[in-house]
N, C-alpha and C positions, 0 to 999 in steps of 0.2 A: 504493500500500500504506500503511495508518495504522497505525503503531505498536500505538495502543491495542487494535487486534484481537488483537498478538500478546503482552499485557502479561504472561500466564500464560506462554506459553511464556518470554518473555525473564526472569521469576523464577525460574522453574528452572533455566535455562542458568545464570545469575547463580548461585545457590544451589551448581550444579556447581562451580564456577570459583571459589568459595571454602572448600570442603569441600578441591579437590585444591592451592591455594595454601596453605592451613594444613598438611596434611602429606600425598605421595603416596606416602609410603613402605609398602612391604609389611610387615601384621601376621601371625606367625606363630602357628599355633596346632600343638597335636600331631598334630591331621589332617593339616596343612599337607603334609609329606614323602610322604605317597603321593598325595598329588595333583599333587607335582612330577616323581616319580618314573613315575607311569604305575601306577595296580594293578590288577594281575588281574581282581581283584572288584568294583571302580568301573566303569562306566559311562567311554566313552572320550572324550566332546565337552570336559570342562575342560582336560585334559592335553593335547588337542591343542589348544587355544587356549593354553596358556600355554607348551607347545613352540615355536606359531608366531610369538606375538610375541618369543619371548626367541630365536628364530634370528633375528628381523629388527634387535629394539634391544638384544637381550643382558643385558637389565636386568627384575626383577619390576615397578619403578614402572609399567611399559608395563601390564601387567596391571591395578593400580590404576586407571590413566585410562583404560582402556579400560570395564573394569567399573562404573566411577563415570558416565563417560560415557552408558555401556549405559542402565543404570538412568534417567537424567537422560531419555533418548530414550525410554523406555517407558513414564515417566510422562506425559509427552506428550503418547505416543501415546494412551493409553486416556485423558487427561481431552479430549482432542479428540475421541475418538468415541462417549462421555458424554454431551457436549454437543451433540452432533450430534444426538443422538436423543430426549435430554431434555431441549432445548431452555435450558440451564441458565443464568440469569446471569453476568455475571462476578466477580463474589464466589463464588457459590457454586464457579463455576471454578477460582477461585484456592484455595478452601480445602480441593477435592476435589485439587487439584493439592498442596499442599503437607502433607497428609495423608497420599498416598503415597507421598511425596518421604521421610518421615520416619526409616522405618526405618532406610536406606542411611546414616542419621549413625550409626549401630553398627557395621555390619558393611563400609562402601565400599572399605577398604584390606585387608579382610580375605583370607588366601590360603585361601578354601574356596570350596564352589560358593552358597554363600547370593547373594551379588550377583548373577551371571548370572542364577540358578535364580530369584529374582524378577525380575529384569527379563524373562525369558522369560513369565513367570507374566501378566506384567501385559498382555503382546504377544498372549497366548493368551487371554485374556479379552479382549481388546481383538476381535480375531477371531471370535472367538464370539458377544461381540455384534454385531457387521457379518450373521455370519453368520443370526442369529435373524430381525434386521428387513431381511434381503435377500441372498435365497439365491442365490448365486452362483456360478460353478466357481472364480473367482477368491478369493473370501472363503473356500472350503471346502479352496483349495489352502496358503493361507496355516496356517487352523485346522491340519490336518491338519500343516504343515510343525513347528508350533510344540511340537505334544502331542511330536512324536517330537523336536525340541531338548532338551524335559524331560526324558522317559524317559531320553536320552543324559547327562543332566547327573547325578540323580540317581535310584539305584535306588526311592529313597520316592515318585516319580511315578508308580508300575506302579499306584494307584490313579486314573489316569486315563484307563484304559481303562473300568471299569463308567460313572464321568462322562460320556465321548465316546458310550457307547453309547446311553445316556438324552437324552444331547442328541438325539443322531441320530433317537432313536425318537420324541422331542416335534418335530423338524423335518419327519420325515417323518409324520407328524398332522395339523401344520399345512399343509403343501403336498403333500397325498396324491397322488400321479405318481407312474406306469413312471422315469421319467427323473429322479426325486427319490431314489427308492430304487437306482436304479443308480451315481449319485456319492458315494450315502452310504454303499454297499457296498464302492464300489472302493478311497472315503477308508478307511475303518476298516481293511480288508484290506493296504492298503498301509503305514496305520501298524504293523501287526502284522508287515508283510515284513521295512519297512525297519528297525527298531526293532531284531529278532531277529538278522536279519541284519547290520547291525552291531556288535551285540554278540558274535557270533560269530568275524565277521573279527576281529575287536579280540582277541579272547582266542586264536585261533590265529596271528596275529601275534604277539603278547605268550606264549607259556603257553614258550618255551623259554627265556625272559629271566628268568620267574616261576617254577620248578618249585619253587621253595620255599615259595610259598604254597599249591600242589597237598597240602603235605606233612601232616604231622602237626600243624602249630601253623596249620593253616588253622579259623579258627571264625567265618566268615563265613558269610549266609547265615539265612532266616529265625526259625532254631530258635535261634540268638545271643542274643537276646534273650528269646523264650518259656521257654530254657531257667532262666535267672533267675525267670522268672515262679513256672516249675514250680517249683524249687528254696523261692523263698519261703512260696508254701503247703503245703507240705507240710513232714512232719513225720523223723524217723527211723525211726518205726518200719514205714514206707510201703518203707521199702529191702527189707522181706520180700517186694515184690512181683515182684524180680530173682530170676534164677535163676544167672545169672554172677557166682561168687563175687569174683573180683578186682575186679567193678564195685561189687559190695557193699559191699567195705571200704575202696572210695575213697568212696563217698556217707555212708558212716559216718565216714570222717572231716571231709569238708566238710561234714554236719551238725552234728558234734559242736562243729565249731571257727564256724560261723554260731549257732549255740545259745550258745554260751560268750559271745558277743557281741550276744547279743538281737537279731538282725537278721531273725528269720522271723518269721511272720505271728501265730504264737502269743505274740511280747512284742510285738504293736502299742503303739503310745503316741500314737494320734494321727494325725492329717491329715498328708499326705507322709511317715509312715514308711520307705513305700518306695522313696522317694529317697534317702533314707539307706544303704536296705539295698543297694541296687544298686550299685554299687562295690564294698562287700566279697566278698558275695557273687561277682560277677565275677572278682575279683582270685583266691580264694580256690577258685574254683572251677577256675581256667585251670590254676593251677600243679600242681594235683592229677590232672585229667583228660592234661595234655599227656604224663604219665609213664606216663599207664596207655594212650594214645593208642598210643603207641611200644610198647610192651607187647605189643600187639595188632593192631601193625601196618595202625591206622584211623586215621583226621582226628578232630578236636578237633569239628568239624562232626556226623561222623557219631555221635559219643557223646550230646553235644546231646539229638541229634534224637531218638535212641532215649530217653534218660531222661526228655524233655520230655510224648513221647508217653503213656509209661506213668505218669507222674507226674499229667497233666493230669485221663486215663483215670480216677484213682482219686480224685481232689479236684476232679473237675469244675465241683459247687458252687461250691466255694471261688473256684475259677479264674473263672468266672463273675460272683462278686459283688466282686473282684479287678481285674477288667476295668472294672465302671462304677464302683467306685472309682475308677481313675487318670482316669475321663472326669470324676469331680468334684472330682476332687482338684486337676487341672489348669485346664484351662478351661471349664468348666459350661457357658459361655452360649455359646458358639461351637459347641455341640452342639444344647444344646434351643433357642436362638434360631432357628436354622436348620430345625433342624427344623420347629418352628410355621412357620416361613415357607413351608416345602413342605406342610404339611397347610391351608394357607389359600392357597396358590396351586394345590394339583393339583386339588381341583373347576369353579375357574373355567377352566382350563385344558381341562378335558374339555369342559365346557359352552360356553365361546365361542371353544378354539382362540388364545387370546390371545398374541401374543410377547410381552407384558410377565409375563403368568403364565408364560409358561416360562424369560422371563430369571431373573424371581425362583428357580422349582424348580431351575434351573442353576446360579446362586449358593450357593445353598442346598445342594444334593450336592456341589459342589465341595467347602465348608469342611468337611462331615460327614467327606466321604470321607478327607482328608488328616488330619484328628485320629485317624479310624477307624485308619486304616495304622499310625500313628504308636503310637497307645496296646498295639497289638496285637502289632506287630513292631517296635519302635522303644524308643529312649529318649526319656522326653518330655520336651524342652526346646523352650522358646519360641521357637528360631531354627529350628527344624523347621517351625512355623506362621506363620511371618510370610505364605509363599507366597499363604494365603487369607484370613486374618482382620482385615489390613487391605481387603479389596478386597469383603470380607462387611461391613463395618463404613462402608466408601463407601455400599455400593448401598441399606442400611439409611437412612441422613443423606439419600440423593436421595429413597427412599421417603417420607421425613418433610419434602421440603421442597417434592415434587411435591403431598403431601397439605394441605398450608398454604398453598398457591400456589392450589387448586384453592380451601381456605375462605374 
């Protein structure tokens, strides 16, 4: 064995082993408590990793080096099977190596699911490509193991199913067979079993420990977000579209008191306004809605949803051009980047069948698909996107070095 084959891997390990000698201490943030605690409405694969190490060493650092660790292992994995395929230098190794290594200097002690949820991200790409340039039951058992890790880690992976399914239908294109479309069917079907299924168990194990999140101050749940949305474009005088008086003169007063503070769409001022506005409004809205929740003997959730609906309903426009605001306002080029890369790889794709044109359209809907979830049901912060935009941002740098290799 010659060292210098494994010079990328022993940078990493290296790199690990001074990130956790500098400090392994657990960072807490205000998510932190329900993901130590076990919630209702989380997805159950963190908590039970951080249940099962703190029953073995009783301590979060275990957490730390584990996830620091993780990560350390997954970049690995995916620059070895990079290279593998795209026959890559050792420079370019090292820098596709220490490029994805990078992120984890922010978030590696952190007590959320960001560490895991990438180092799973980069295992599941790692798989995908195995899977593209050599289809396997073994590479498709893996694939398929990793989508359903994410789904369990976090609920913002449920955009990984339209992904799996495009893959699937560009794999089974490429290798048209009875016995191609039977493992692709049984993969997908089973991630949707096990996925549900454990989500299930988890919440009827848990729902007699949690009935307080079942309650009134539950506002979990897609409309959580949307309902900000709705709230922002719209205006007061749009409250005539209710017919429930008591709901009337709560949105008259959370507009009066969001108007008093210029946080709705009508005092714009500018790029990220509404980053601004989100918080107040949030804040502002909870404490008003959770009285009239109780009121009316509903969830926090179900009021959401209902004024979200008819809100959206009536400023549809607005909501609309709302929507590709936050895709410019955030990250532009991790949208239309990706994009062009799918409108320039799905012709050659049809036309020659190519794995490389469908690796690219895979990359490609991955980074779309998680901005998409995010801008739409989510708050957009950059730790939301780490998942795919550095691993869009790799395949991009091999596409440019493959194309310079070739001049």
């Amino acid at each position: 064995m010659k060292i210098k084959n494994y010079t990328t891997e022993i940078f990493i390990l290296t790199l690990v082993l001074v990130l956790l000698f500098y400090s392994s201490n657990p960072v807490f943030y205000p998510d932190s408590p329900r993901y130590l605690k076990g919630s209702l409405n989380d997805p159950p694969l963190y908590f039970f990793i951080i249940a099962t190490m703190q029953s073995i060493f009783t301590t979060l650092n275990s957490i730390v080096i584990l996830q620091t660790s993780f990560i350390g292992f997954g970049t690995i994995f995916i620059t070895k099977t990079i290279t593998k395929y795209f026959d890559l230098n050792i420079i370019v190794k090292t820098v596709v190596a220490l490029f994805l290594f990078l992120p984890i200097i922010e978030f590696y002690n952190h007590i959320l699911t960001e560490p895991f949820s990438y180092g799973f991200s980069l295992l599941f790409v790692s798989f995908a490509v195995r899977l593209i340039y050599n289809f396997n039951i073994l590479n498709l058992v893996w694939s398929s193991a990793f989508v359903v890790a994410l789904l369990l880690m976090r609920n913002q992976f449920i955009f990984l199913y339209p992904v799996i399914l495009l893959l699937y239908l560009g794999i089974f294109i490429s290798h048209s067979s009875k016995k191609t479309f039977t493992l692709l069917i049984i993969s997908f079907l089973s991630i949707i079993l096990i996925h549900n299924s454990l989500i299930s168990l988890n919440k009827y194990i848990k729902k007699d420990s949690f009935k307080n999140q079942t309650s009134f101050n539950n506002s979990s749940g897609a409309f959580n977000f949307i309902y900000i949305d709705a709230i922002y474009i719209s205006t007061i005088q749009d409250i005539e579209i209710f017919k429930d008086d008591d709901l009337k003169k709560t949105l008259a007063k959370i507009f009066k008191e969001t108007e008093s503070q210029k946080v709705l769409l009508k005092h714009y001022n500018g790029r990220g306004h509404f980053g601004f506005s989100f918080p107040i409004i949030m804040n502002q809205s909870n404490v008003l809605l959770k009285d009239l929740a109780i009121q009316k003997n509903a969830t926090l959730a179900s009021l959401k949803k209902e004024i979200s609906i008819k809100l959206i309903e009536t400023n549809f426009k607005k909501y609309i051009k709302l929507v590709f605001k936050k895709f410019y306002d955030s990250s532009w080029l991790f949208i239309f980047l990706p994009f062009f890369m799918v409108l320039a790889a799905f012709p050659i794709f049809l036309k020659e069948k190519s794995n490389f044109s469908l690796l690219i359209m895979f990359i490609s809907t991955f980074s779309i698909s998680n901005h998409s979830i995010v801008y739409l049901f989510g708050r957009v912060q950059p730790r939301y996107l780490i998942y795919t935009d550095f691993i869009l941002l790799i395949f991009v740098f091999i596409l440019f070095t493959i194309f310079l290799q070739k001049k």
